[in-house]
Structure formats: structure tokens, C-alpha cells
C-alpha positions in Angstrom: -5.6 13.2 7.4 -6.3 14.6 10.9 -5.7 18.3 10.3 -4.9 20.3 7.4 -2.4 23.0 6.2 -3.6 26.1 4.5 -0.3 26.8 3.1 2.1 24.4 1.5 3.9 22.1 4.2 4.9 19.5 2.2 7.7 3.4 -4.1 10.7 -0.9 -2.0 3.8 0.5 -2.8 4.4 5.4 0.2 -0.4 10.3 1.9 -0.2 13.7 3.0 -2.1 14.9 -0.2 -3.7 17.7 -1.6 -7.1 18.2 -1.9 -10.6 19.2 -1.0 -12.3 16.7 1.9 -14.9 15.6 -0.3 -12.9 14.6 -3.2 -11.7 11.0 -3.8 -10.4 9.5 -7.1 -12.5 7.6 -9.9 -13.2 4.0 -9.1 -11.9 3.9 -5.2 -12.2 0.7 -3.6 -14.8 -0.4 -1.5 -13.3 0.2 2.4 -15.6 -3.2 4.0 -14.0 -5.4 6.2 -14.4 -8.9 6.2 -17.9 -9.8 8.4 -15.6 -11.9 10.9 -13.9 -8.5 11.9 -10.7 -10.7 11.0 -7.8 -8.7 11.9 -4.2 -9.2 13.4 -1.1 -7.1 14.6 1.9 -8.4 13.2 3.8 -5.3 12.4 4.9 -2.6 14.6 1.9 0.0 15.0 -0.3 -1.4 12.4 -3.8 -3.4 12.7 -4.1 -5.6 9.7 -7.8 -6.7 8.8 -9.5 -8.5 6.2 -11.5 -6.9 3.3 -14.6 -8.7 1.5 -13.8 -12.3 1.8 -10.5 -12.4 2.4 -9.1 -14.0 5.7 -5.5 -13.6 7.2 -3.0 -16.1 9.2 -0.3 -14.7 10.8 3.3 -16.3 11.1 6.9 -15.6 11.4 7.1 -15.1 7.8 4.8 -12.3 7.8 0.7 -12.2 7.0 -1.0 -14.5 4.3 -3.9 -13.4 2.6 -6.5 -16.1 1.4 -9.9 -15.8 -0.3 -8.6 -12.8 -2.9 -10.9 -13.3 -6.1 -12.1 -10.1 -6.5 -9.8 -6.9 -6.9 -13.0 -4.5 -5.9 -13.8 -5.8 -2.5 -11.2 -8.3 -1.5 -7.6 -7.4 0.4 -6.2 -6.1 3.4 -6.8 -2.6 5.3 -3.4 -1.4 7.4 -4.7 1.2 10.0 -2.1 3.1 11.6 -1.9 6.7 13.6 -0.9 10.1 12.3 1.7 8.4 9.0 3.5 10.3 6.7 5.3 7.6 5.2 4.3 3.8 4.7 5.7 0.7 3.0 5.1 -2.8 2.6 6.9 -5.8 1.3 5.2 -8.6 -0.4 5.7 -11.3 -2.3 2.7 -12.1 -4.7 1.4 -14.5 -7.7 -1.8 -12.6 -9.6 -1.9 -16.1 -11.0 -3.0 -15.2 -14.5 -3.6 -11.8 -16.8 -7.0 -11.4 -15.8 -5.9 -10.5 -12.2 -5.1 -7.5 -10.6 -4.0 -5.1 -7.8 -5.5 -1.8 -6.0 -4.5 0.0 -3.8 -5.7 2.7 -1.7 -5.0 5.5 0.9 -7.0 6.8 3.2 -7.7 9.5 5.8 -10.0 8.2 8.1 -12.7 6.7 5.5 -11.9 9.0 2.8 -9.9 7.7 0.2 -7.4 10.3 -0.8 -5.3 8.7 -3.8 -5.5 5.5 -5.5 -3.4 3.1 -8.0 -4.3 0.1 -10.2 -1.8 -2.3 -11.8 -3.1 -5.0 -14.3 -1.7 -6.6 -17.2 -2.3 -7.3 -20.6 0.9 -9.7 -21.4 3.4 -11.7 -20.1 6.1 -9.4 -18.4 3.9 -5.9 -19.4 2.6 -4.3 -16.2 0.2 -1.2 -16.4 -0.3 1.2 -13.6 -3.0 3.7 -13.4 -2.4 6.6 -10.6 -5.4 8.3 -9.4 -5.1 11.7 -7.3 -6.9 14.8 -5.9 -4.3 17.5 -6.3 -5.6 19.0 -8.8 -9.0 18.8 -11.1 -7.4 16.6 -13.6 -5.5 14.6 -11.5 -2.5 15.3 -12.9 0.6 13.7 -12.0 4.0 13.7 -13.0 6.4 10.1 -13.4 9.9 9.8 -11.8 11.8 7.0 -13.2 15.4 5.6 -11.2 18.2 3.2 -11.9 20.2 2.7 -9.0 19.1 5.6 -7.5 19.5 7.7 -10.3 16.8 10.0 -12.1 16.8 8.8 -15.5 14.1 10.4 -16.5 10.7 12.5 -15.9 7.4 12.3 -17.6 4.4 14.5 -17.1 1.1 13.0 -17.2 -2.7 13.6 -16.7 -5.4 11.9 -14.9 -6.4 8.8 -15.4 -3.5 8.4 -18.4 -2.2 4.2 -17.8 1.3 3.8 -17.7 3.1 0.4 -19.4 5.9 -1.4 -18.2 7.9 -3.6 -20.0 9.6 -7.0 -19.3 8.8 -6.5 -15.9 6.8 -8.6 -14.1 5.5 -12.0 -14.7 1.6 -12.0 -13.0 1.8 -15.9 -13.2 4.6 -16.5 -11.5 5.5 -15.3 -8.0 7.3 -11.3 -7.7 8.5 -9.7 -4.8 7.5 -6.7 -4.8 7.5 -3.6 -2.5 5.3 -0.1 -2.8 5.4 3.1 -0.7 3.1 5.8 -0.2 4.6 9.2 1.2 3.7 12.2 2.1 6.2 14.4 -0.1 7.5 17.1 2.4 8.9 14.6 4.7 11.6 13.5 1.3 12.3 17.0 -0.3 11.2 19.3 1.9 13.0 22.2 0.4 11.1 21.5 -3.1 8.1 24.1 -2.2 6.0 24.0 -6.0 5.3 20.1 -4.5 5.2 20.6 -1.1 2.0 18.7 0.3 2.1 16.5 -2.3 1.6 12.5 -1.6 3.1 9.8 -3.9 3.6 6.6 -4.9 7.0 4.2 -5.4 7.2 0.8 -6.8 10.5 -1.1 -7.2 11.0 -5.0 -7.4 14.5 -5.9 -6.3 16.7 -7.0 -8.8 14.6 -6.4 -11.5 14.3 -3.5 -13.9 11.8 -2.4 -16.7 11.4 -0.8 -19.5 9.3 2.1 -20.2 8.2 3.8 -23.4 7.8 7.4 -23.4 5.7 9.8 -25.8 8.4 10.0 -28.6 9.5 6.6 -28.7 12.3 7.1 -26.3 12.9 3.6 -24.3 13.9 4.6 -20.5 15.1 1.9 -18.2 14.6 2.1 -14.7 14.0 -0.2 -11.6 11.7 2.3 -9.7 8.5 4.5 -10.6 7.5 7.0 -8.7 4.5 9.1 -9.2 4.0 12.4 -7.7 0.9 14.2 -7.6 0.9 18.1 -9.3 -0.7 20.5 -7.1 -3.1 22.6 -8.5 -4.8 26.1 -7.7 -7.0 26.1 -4.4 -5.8 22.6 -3.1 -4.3 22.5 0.6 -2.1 19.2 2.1 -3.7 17.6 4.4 -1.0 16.8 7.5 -1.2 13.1 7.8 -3.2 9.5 6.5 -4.3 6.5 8.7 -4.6 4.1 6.7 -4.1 1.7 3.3 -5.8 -0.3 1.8 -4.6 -3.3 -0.8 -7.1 -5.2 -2.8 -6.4 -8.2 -5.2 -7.4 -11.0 -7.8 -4.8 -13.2 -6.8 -3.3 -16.6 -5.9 -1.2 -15.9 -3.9 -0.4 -12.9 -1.3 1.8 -12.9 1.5 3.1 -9.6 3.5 6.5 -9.8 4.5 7.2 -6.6 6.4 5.1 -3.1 6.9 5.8 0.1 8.1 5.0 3.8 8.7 6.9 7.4 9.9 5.0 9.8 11.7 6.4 13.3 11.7 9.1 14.2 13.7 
């Protein structure tokens, strides 16, 4: 982000996040474009390029992405000024199990937060977030049902999260994920002020989730919010996202960011 608070200011896959500059989870993606600088400007503020050997076509559905086979190098980067907010819209087939998603934020170059979703069965989804807030990474998981909290779950870094008769990689999912900057929702919530997070929801679908003492929670939106820990700062805004995939079949069907008021 472009500046930086010293004190604390403040998933339709929505970063203001905490912090020091040269940290950046485990495993970030590679940021390379595609070599033939492929990019387009369908959406409102946002330049859309290639990653690795991807390539795009735009239309009045919305921006296809061909040429995904690898999940470390190949996507699409959405460069944007001064967000607090972003969402996107997308309707995807991973194709098989052995696919996968990642996605990225970024200030600038810097990758700030990071999250991973794979699967191991039919219908099970597993999401991995990845933050800087703190030295572990730690993390804390909001699930809703119809807008309602259902339930909270604190976890550490790095711990994978399973969904349940959710979503299908071989078939094709609508799906839509948020990054946000967490002052701009709950701004009088100060212990997570500065906080960025993530929010994943598919509509009309819900999942199951299984927590620590065999309690089954079902919801229809996760959102993960990074814990702040001692000596970490917000940084003010992000430019940027990044989605990589091993898949089929991608196509963006709407994008956006909010910039601070």
C-alpha cells in the first residue's frame, strides 16, 4: 500500500493489512506477466493482464482466461489505484482434483496476503489463508448463513481449512471472492482495525464445515480475518490482485474496487 498508518486505522474472493514491508506469506505466487504484455480494460478502473502463459479475450460476457495449466505462474493480475475493497465474479471449471486456485494481493510488487484452494474429493474444498499480521499468521474464520454469524473459529498460520459438499472442481461453479481492507466494514471494531481479509461465497450453495470438536457448522460464506499482532502497522491501501489457476475453464464476469472515501 502507498502509505502506512502507525496507529490502528482499520468474501460474492476482498488488502489494507498489517505488517512489516518486507514480509510476504509462504509460497506467494510468482507476479510475471505474460511476454506478449497481454492485457485489457474491461472493468471500470482496472487493467487486466495475463500471467505466465495465459492469454485473455475480452467480450460482453466479461474476460476469458486461456492457457491456465499451471497454478504457480499462470492467471490474471487486476491493477487498480489506491483500493480498499475488491471483488470479482467468476464462473470456473478446475476440470479435475489435481487443479487448483491462488490468489494474491499486492501492494505495488509486494505480496501482502495470500489464499490457496484445492481439493482432495468430489464436493470437499480446502482453503489455505496466508497473512502478515502477525508472526504466525494467525487468522481467525467467520462463517455466515444468510447473513448471519453462525459461527467463529480461531486458527493459526498455515492451518488448511475443509469444506464440505461444496464445490464440484469438475464441473463449472460460480463463484465470487473479496479482499477488504477491514476498517472500511467495521470501523468501530479497533482490536482488528488495519486488518485485511478474505470472503468467499457461491450463490445458492452452502457448505459444510467441521470444527475442532466435531461440531458441523453450515454456512454459505467464509470469511477470514487476519489477527493483528504486537509491532505490526496497517498499511492504507493495495493496488493490485493477482489470481492464478490449473484450470479448464475461467471466465471473469464482473470486477471491482472502493477507494476510501
Amino acid at each position: 500500500m502507498t502509505s502506512r498508518l502507525l496507529a490502528a486505522a482499520f468474501l460474492s474472493l476482498v488488502a489494507g493489512c498489517q505488517g512489516e514491508p518486507t514480509q510476504s506469506p509462504e509460497d506467494s505466487q510468482s507476479a510475471t506477466l505474460s511476454a506478449k504484455a497481454d492485457c485489457v480494460q474491461r472493468f471500470d478502473g482496472i487493467t487486466t493482464c495475463a500471467k505466465g502463459n495465459a492469454s485473455l479475450a475480452a467480450s460482453d460476457k466479461g474476460v476469458q482466461v486461456l492457457g491456465l495449466k499451471d497454478v504457480k505462474t499462470d492467471g490474471v493480475s487486476s491493477t487498480f489505484n489506491d483500493a480498499i475493497t475488491w471483488s470479482q465474479e467468476a464462473q470456473i471449471r478446475v476440470g479435475s482434483q489435481k487443479g487448483g486456485i491462488a490468489l494474491a494481493a499486492r501492494d505495488g510488487d509486494q505480496v501482502v496476503s495470500t489464499l490457496r484452494i484445492t481439493s482432495s474429493a468430489d464436493r470437499q474444498v480446502n482453503v489455505t489463508p496466508g497473512f502478515t499480521g502477525s508472526p504466525a499468521g494467525s487468522y481467525r474464520l467467520n462463517v455466515y448463513r444468510d447473513g448471519r454469524l453462525v459461527n467463529t473459529v480461531h486458527q493459526p498460520q498455515a492451518m488448511v481449512i475443509t469444506f464440505y459438499d461444496w464445490w464440484s472442481f469438475v464441473n463449472w461453479w460460480n463463484m465470487h471472492w473479496h479482499f477488504f481492507s477491514y476498517r472500511s466494514i467495521y470501523a468501530t471494531d479497533s482490536v482488528s482495525n488495519g486488518a485485511c481479509g478474505w470472503r468467499l461465497n457461491s450463490p445458492g450453495s452452502t457448505f459444510t464445515l467441521r470444527t475442532a470438536d466435531g461440531k458441523e457448522v453450515i454456512g454459505d460464506t467464509a470469511e477470514f480475518i487476519e489477527e493483528i499482532g504486537d509491532g505490526h502497522y496497517p498499511y492504507r491501501h493495495f493496488s493490485g490482485i493477482d489470481v492464478n489457476a490449473s484450470a479448464t475453464d475461467f471466465l471473469v464476469t464482473n470486477e471491482s474496487f472502493g477507494q476510501e472515501k
